[in-house]
C-alpha positions as CSV (number, residue, x, y, z in Angstrom):
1,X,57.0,-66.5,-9.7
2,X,54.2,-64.1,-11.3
3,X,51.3,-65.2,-13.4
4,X,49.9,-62.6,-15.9
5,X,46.0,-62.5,-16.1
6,X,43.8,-61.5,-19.0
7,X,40.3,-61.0,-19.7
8,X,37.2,-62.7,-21.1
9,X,38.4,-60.7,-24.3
10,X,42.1,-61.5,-23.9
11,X,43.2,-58.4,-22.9
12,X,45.7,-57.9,-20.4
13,X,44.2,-57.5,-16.7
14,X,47.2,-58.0,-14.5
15,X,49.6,-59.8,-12.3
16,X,49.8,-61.9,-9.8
17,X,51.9,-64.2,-7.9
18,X,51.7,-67.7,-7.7
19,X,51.6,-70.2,-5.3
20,X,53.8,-73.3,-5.2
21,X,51.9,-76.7,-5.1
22,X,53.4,-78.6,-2.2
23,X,52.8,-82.2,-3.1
24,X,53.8,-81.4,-6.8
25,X,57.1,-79.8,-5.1
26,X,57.6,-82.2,-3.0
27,X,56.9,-85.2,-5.8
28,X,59.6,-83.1,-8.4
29,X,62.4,-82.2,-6.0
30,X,61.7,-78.6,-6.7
31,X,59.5,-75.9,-6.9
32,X,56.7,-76.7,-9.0
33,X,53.4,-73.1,-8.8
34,X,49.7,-73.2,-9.6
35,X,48.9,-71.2,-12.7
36,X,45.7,-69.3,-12.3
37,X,43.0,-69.7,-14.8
38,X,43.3,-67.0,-17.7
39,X,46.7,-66.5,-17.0
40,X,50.3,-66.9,-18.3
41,X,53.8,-67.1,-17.5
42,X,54.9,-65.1,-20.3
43,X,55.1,-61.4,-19.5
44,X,53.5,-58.7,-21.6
45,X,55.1,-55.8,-22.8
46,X,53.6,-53.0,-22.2
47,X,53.9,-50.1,-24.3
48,X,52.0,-46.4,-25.0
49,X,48.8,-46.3,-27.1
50,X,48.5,-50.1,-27.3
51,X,47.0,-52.8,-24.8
52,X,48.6,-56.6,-24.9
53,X,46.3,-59.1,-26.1
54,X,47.4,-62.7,-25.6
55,X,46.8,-65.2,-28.4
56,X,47.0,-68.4,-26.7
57,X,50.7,-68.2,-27.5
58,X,51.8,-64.9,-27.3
59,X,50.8,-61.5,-26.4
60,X,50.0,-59.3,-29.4
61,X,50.0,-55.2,-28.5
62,X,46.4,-54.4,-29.9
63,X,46.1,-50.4,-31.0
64,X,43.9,-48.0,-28.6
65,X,43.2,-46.0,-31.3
66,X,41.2,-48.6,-33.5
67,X,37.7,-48.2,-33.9
């Protein structure tokens, strides 16, 4: 399972994968993972000229070009 980090600011900054939580696993009956801190489940889409922001809910593509 990956985990998508973002900054201090929001801004995308990543993936990475997650580890499962044994005792949680083991307590469920099934694979339960550790969400980093500033991180998501939810992947970003990434597209040209824009960077994804998350909102707390959902990732937002945030222009470049803005000053």
């Amino acid at each position: 399972m990956k985990a998508y980090h973002y900054n201090s600011l929001r801004f995308y900054d990543g993936e990475t994968n997650c580890q499962k939580d044994p005792k949680a696993s083991a307590a469920a009956g099934h694979d339960v993972f550790l969400i980093p801190a500033n991180a998501t489940e939810k992947k970003p889409t990434i597209k040209d000229e824009y960077t994804p922001r998350w909102t707390g809910e959902k990732w937002e593509q945030y222009d470049n070009n803005k000053t």
